[in-house]
PDB file with SEQRES, HELIX, SHEET and CRYST1 records, atoms N, CA, C and O in Angstrom:
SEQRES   1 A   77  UNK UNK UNK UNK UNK UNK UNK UNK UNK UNK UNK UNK UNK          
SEQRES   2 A   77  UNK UNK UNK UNK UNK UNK UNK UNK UNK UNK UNK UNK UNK          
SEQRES   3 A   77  UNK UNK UNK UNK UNK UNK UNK UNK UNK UNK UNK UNK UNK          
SEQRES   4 A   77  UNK UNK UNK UNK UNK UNK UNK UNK UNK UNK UNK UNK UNK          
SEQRES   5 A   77  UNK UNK UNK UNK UNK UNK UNK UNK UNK UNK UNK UNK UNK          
SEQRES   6 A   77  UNK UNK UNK UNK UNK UNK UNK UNK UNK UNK UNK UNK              
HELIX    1 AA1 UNK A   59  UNK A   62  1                                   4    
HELIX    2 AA2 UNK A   66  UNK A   75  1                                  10    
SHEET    1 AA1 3 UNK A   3  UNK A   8  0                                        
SHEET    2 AA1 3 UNK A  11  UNK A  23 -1                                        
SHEET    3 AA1 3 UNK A  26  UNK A  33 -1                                        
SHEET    1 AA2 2 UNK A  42  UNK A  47  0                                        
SHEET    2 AA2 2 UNK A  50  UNK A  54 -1                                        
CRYST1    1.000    1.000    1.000  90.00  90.00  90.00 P 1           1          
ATOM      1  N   UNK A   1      98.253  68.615  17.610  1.00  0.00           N  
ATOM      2  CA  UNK A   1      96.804  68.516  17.616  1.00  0.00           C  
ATOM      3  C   UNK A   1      96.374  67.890  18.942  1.00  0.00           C  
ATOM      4  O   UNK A   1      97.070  67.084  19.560  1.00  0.00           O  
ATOM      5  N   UNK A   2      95.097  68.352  19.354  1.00  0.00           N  
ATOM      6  CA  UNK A   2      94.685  68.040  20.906  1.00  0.00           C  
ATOM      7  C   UNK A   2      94.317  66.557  20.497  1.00  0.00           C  
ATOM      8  O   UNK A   2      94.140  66.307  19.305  1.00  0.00           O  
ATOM      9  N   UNK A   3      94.209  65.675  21.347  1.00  0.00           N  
ATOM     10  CA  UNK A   3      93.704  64.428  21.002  1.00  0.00           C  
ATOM     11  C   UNK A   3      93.080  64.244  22.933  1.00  0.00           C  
ATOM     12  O   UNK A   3      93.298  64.777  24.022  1.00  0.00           O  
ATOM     13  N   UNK A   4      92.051  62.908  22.221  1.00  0.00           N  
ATOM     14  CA  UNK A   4      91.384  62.232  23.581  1.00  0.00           C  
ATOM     15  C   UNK A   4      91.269  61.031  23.386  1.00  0.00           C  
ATOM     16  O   UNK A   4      91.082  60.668  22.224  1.00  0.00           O  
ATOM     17  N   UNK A   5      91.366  59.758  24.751  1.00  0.00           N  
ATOM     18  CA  UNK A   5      91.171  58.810  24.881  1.00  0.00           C  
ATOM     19  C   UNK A   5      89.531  58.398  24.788  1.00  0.00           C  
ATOM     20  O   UNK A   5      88.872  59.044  25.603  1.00  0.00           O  
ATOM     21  N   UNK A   6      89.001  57.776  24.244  1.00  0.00           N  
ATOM     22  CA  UNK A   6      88.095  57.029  24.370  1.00  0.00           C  
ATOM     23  C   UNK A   6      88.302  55.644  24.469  1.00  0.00           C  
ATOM     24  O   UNK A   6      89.254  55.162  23.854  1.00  0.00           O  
ATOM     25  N   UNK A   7      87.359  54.715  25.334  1.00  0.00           N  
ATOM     26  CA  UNK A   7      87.213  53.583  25.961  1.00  0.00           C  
ATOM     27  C   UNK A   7      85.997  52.653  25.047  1.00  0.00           C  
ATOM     28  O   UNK A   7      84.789  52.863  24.931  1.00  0.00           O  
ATOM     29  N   UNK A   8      86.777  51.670  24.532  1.00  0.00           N  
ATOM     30  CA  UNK A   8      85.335  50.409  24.038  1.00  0.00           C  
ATOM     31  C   UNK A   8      85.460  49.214  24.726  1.00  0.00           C  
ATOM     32  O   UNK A   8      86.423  49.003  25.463  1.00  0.00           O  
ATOM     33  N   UNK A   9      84.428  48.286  24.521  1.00  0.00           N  
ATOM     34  CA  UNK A   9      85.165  47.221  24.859  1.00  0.00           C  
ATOM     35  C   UNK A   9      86.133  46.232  24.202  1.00  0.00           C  
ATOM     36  O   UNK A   9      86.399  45.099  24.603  1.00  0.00           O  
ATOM     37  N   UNK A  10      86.617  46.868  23.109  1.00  0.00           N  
ATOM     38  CA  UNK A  10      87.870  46.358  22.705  1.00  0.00           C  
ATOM     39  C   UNK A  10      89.092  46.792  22.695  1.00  0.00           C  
ATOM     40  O   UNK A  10      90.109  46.317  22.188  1.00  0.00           O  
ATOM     41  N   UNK A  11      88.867  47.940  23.430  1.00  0.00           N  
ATOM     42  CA  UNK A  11      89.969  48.607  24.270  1.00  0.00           C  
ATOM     43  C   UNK A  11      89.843  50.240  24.140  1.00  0.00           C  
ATOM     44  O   UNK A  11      88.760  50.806  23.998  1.00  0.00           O  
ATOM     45  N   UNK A  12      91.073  50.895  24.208  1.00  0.00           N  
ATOM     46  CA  UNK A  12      91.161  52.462  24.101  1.00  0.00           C  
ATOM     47  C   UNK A  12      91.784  53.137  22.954  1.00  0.00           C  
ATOM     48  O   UNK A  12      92.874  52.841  22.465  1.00  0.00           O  
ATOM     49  N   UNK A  13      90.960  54.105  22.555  1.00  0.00           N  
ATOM     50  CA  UNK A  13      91.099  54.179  20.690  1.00  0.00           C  
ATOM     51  C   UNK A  13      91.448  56.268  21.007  1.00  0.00           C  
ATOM     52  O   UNK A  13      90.570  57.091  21.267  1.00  0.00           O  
ATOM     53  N   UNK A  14      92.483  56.462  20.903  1.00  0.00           N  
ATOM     54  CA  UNK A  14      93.107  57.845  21.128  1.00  0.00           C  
ATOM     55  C   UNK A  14      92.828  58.078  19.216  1.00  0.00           C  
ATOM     56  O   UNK A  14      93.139  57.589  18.130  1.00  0.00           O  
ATOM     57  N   UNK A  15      91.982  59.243  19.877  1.00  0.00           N  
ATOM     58  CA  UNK A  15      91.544  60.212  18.849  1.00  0.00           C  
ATOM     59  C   UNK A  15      91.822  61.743  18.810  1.00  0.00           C  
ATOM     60  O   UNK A  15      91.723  62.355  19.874  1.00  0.00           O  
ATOM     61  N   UNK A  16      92.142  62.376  17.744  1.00  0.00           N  
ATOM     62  CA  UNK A  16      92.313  63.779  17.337  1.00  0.00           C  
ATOM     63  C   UNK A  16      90.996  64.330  17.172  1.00  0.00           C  
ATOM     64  O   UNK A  16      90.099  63.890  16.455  1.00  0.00           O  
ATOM     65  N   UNK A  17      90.973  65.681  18.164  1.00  0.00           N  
ATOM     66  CA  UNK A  17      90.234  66.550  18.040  1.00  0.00           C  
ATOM     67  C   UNK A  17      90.081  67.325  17.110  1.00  0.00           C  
ATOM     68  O   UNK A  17      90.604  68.439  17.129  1.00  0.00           O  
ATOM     69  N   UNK A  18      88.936  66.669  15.573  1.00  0.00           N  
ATOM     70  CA  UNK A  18      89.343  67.915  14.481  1.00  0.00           C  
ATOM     71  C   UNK A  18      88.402  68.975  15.168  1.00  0.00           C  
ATOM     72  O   UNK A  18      88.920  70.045  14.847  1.00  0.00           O  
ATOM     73  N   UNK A  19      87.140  69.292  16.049  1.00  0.00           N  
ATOM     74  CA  UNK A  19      86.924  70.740  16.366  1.00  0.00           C  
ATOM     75  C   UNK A  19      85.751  70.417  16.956  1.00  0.00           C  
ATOM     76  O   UNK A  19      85.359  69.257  17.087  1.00  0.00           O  
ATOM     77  N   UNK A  20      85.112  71.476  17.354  1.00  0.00           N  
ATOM     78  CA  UNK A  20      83.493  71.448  18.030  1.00  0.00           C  
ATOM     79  C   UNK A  20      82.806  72.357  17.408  1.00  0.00           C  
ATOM     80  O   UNK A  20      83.349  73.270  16.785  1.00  0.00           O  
ATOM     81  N   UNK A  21      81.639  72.220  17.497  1.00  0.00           N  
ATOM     82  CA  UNK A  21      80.706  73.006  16.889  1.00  0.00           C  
ATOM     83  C   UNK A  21      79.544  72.531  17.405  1.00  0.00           C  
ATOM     84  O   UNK A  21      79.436  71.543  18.131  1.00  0.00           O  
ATOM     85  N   UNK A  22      78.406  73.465  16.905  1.00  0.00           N  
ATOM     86  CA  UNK A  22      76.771  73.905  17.740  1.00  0.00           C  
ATOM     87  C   UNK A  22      76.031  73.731  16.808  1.00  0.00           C  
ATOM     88  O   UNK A  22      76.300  73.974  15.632  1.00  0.00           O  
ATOM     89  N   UNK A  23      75.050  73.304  17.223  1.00  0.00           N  
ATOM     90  CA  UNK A  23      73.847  72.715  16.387  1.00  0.00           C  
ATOM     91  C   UNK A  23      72.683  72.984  17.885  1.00  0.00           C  
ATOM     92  O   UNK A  23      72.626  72.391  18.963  1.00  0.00           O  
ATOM     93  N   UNK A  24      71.850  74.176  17.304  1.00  0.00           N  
ATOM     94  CA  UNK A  24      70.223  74.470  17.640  1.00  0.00           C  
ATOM     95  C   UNK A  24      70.988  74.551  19.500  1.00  0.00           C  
ATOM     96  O   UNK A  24      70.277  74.039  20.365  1.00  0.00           O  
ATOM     97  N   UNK A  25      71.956  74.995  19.828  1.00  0.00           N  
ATOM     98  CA  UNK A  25      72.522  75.540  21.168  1.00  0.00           C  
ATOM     99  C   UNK A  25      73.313  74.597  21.809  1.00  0.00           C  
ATOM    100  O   UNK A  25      73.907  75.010  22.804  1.00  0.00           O  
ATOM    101  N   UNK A  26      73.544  72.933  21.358  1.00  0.00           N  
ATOM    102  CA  UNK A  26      74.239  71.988  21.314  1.00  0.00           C  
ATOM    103  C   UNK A  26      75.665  71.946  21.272  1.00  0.00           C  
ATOM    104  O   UNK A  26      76.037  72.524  20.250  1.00  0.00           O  
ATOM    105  N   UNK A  27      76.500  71.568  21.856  1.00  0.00           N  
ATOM    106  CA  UNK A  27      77.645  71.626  21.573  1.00  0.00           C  
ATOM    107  C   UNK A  27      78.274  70.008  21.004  1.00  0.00           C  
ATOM    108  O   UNK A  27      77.504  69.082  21.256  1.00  0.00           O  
ATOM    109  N   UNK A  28      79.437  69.665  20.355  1.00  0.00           N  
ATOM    110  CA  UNK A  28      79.652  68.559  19.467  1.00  0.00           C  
ATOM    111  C   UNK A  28      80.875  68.446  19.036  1.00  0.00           C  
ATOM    112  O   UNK A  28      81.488  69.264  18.350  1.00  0.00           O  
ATOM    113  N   UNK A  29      81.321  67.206  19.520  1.00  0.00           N  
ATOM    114  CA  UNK A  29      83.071  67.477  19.112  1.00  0.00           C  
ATOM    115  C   UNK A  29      83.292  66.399  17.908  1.00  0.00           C  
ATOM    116  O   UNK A  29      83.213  65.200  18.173  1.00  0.00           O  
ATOM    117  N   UNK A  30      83.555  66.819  16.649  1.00  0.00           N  
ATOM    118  CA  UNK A  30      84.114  65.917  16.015  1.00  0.00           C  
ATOM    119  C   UNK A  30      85.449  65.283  16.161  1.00  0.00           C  
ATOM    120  O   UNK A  30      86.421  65.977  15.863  1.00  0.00           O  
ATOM    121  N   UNK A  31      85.651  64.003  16.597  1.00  0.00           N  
ATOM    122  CA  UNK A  31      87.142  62.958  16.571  1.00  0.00           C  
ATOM    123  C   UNK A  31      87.106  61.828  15.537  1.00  0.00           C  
ATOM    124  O   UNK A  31      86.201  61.173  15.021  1.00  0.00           O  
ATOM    125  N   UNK A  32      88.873  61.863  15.400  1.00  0.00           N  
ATOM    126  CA  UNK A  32      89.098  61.253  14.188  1.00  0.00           C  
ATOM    127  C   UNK A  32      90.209  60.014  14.979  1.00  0.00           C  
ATOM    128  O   UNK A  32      91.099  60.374  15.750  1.00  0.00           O  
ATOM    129  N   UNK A  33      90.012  58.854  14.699  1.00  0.00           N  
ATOM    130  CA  UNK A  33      90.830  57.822  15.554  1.00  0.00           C  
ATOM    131  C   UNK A  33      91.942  57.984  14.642  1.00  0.00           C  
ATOM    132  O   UNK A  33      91.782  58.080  13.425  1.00  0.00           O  
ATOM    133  N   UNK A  34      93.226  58.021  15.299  1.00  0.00           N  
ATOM    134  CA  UNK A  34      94.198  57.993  14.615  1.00  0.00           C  
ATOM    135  C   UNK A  34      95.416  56.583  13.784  1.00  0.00           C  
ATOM    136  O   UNK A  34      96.540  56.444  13.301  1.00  0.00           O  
ATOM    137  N   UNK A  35      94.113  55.811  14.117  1.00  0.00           N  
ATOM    138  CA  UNK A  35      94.481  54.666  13.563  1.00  0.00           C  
ATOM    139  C   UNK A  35      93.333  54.143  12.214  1.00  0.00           C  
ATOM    140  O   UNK A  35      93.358  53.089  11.578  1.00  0.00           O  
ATOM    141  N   UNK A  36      92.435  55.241  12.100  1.00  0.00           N  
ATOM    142  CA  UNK A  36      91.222  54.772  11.157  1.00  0.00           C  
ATOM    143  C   UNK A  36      90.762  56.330  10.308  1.00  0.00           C  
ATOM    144  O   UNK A  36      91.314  57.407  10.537  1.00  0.00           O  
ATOM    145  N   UNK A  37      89.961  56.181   9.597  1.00  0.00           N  
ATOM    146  CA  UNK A  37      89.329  57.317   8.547  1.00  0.00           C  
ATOM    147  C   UNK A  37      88.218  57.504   8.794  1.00  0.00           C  
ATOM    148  O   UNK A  37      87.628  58.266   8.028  1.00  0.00           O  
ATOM    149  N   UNK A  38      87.415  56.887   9.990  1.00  0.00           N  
ATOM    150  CA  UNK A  38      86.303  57.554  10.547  1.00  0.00           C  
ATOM    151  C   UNK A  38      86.304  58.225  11.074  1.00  0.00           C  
ATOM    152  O   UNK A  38      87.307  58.359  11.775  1.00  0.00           O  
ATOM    153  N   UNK A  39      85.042  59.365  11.217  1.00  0.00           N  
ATOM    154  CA  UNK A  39      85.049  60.091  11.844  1.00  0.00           C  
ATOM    155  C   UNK A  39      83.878  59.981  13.477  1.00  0.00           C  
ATOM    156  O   UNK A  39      82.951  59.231  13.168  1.00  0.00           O  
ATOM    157  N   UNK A  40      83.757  60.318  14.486  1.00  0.00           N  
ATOM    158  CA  UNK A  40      83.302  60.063  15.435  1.00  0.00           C  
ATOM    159  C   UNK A  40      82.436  61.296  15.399  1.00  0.00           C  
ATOM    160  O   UNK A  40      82.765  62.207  14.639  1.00  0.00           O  
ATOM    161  N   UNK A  41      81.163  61.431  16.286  1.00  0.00           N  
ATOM    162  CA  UNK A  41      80.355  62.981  16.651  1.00  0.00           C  
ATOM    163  C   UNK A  41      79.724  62.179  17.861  1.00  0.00           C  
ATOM    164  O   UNK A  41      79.050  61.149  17.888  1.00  0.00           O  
ATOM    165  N   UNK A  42      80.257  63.153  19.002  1.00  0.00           N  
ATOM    166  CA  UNK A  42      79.625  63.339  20.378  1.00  0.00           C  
ATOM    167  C   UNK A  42      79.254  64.562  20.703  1.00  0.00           C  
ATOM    168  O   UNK A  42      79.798  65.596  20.314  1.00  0.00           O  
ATOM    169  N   UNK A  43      78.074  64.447  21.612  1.00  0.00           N  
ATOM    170  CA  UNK A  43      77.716  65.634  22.147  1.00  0.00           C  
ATOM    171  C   UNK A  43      79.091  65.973  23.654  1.00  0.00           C  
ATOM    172  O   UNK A  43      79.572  65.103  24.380  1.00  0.00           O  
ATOM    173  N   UNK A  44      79.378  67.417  23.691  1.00  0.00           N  
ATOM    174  CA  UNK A  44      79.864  67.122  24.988  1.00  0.00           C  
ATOM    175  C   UNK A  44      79.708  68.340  26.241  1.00  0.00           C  
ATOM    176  O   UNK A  44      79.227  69.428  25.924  1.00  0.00           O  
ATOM    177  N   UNK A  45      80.020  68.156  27.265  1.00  0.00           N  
ATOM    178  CA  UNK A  45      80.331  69.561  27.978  1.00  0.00           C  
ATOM    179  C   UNK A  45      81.382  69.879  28.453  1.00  0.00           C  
ATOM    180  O   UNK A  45      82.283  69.071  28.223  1.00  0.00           O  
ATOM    181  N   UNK A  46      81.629  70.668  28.988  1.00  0.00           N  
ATOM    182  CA  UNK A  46      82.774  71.046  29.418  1.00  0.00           C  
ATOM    183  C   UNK A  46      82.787  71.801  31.029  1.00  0.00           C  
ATOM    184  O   UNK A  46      82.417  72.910  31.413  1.00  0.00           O  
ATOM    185  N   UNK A  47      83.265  70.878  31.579  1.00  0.00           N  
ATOM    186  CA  UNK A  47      83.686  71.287  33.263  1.00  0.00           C  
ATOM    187  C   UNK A  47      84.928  71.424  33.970  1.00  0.00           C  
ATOM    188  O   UNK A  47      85.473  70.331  34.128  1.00  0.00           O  
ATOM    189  N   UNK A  48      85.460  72.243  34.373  1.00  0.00           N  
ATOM    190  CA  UNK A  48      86.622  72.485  35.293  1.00  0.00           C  
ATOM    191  C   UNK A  48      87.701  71.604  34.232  1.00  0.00           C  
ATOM    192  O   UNK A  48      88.350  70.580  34.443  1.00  0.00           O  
ATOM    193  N   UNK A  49      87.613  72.262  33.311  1.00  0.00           N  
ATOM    194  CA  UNK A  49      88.806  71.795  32.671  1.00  0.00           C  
ATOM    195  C   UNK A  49      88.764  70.203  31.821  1.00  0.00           C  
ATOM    196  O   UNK A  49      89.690  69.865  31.083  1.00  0.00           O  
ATOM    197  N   UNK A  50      87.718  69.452  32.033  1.00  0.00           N  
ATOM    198  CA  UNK A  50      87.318  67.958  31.993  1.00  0.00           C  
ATOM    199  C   UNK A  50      86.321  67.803  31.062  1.00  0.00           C  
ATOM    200  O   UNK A  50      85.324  68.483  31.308  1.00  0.00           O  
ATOM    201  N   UNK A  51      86.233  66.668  29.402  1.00  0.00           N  
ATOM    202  CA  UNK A  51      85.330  67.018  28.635  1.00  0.00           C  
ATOM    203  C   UNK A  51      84.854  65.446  29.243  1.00  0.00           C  
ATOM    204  O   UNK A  51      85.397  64.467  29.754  1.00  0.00           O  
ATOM    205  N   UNK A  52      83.342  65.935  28.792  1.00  0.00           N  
ATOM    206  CA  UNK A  52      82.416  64.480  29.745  1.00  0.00           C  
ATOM    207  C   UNK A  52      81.801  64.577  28.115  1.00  0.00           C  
ATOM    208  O   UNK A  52      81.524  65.695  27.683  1.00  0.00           O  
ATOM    209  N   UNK A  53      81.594  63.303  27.200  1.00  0.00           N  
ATOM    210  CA  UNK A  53      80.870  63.258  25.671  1.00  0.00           C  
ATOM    211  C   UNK A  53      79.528  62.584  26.294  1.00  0.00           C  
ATOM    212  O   UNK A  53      79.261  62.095  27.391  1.00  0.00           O  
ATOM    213  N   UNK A  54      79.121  62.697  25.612  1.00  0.00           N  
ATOM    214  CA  UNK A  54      78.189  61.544  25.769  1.00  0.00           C  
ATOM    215  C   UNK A  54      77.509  61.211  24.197  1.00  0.00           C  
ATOM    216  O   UNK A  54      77.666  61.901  23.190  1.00  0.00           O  
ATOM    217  N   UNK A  55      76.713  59.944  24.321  1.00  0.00           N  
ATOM    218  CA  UNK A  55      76.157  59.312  22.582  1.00  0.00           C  
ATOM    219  C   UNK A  55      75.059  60.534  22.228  1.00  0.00           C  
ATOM    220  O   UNK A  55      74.793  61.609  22.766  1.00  0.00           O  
ATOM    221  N   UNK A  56      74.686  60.002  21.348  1.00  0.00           N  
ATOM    222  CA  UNK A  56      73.906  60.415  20.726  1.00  0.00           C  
ATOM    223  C   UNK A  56      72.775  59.780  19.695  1.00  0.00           C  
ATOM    224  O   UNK A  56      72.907  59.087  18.687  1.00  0.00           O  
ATOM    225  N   UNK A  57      71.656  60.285  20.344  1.00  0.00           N  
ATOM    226  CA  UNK A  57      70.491  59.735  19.187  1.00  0.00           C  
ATOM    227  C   UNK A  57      70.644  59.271  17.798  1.00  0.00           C  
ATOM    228  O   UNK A  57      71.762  59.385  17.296  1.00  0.00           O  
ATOM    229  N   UNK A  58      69.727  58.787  17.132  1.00  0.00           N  
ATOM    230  CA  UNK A  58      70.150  58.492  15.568  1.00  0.00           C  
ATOM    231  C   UNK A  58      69.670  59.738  15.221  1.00  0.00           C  
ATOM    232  O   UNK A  58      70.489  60.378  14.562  1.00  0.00           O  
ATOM    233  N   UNK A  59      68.291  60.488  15.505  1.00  0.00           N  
ATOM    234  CA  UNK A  59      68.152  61.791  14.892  1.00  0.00           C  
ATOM    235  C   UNK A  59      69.332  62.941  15.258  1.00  0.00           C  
ATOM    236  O   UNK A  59      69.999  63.603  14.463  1.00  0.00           O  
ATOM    237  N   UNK A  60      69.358  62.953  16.580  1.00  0.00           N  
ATOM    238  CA  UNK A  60      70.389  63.777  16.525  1.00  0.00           C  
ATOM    239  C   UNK A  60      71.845  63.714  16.442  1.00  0.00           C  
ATOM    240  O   UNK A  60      72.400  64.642  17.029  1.00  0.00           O  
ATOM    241  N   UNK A  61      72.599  62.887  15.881  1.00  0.00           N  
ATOM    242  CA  UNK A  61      73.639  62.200  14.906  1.00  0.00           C  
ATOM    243  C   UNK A  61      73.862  62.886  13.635  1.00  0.00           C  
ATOM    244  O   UNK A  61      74.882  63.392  13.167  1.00  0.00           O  
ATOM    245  N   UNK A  62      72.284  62.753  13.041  1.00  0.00           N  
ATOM    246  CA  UNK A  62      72.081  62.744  11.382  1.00  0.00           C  
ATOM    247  C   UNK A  62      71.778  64.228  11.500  1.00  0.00           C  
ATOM    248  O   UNK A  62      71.495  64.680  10.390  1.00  0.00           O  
ATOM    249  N   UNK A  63      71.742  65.092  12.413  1.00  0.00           N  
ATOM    250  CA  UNK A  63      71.317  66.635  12.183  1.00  0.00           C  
ATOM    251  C   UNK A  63      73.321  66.932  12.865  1.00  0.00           C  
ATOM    252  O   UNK A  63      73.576  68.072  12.478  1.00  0.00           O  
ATOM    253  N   UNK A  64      74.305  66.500  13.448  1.00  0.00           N  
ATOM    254  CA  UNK A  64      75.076  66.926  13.723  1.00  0.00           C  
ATOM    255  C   UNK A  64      75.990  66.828  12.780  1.00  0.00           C  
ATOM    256  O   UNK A  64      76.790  67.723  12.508  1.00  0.00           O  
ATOM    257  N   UNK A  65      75.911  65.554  12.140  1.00  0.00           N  
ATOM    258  CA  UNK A  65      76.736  65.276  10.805  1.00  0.00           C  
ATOM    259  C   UNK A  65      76.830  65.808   9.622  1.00  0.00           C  
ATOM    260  O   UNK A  65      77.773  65.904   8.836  1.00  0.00           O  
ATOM    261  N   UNK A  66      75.141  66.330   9.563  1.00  0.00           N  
ATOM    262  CA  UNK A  66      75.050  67.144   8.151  1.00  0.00           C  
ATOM    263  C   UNK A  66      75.529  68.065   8.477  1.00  0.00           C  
ATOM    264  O   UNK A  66      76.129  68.702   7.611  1.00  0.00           O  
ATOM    265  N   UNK A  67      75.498  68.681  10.114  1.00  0.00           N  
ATOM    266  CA  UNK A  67      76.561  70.472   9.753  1.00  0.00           C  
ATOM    267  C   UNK A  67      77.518  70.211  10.123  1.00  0.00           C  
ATOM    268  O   UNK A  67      78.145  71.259  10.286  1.00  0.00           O  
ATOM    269  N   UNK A  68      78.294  69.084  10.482  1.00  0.00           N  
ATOM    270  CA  UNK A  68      79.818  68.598  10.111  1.00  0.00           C  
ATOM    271  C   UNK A  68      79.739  68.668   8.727  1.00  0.00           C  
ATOM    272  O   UNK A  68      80.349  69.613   8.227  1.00  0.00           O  
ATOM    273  N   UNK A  69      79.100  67.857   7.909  1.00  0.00           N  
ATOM    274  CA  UNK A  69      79.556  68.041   6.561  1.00  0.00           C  
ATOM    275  C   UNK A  69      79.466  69.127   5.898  1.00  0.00           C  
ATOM    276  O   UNK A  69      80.174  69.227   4.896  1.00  0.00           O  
ATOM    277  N   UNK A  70      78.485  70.350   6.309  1.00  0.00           N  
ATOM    278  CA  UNK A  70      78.193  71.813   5.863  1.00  0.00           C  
ATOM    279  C   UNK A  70      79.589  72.528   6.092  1.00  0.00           C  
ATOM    280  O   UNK A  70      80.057  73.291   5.247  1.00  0.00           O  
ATOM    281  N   UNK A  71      80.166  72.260   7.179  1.00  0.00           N  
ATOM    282  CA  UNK A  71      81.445  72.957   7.931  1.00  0.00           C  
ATOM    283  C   UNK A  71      82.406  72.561   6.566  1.00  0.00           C  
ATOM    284  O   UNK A  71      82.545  73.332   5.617  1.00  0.00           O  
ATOM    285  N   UNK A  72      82.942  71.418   6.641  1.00  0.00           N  
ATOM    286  CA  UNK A  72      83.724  70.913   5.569  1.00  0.00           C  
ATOM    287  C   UNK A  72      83.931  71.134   4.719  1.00  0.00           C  
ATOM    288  O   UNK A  72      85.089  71.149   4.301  1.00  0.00           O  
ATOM    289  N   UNK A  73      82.607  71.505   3.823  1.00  0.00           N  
ATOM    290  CA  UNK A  73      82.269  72.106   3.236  1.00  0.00           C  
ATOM    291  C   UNK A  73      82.607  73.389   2.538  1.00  0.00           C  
ATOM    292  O   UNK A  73      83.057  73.611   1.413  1.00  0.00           O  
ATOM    293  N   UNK A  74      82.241  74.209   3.585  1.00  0.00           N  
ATOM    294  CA  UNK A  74      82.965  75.798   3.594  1.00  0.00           C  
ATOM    295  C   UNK A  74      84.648  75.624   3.522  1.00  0.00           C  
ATOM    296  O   UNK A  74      85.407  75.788   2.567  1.00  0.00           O  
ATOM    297  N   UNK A  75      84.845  75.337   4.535  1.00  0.00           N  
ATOM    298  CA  UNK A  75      86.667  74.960   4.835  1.00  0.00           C  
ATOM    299  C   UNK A  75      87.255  74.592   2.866  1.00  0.00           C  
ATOM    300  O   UNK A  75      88.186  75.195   2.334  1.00  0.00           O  
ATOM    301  N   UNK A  76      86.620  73.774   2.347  1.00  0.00           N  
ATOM    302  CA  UNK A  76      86.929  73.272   1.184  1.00  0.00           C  
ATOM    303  C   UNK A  76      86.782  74.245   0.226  1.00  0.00           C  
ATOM    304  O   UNK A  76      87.297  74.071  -0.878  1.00  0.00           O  
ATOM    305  N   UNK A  77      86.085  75.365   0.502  1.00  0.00           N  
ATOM    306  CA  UNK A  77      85.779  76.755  -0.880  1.00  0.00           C  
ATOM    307  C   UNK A  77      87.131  77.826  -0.532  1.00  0.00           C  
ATOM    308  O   UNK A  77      87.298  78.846  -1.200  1.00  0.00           O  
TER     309      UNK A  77                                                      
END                                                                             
């Protein structure tokens, strides 16, 4: 499984890429720390090979999560 480093200030928390997906032309990578059962949602892009995330709003969080959870969803039928 692909995984990525992310940086806090309590240090660097290597996470699994469960997938990306689009919301209203958005792109969005869900990560899962592989030391925890949360799940993470960043917006991100993609350049020359290099993913740049960045945060995300509380509205647009709560509209990326619900079609994370819609996705899940399906996967589960």
């Amino acid at each position: 499984m692909e995984t990525i480093k992310l940086e806090f200030p309590e240090g660097i928390v290597e996470c699994n890429i469960l997938g990306s997906f689009q919301v209203n032309d958005t792109d969005y990578l869900a990560l899962a720390p592989q030391n925890g059962e949360d799940v993470f949602i960043y917006g991100y892009t993609e350049q020359d090979e290099k993913i740049e995330l960045r945060n995300l709003s509380e509205e647009e969080f709560t509209a990326a999560a619900k079609e994370f959870q819609r996705i899940l969803e399906e996967c589960e039928k």
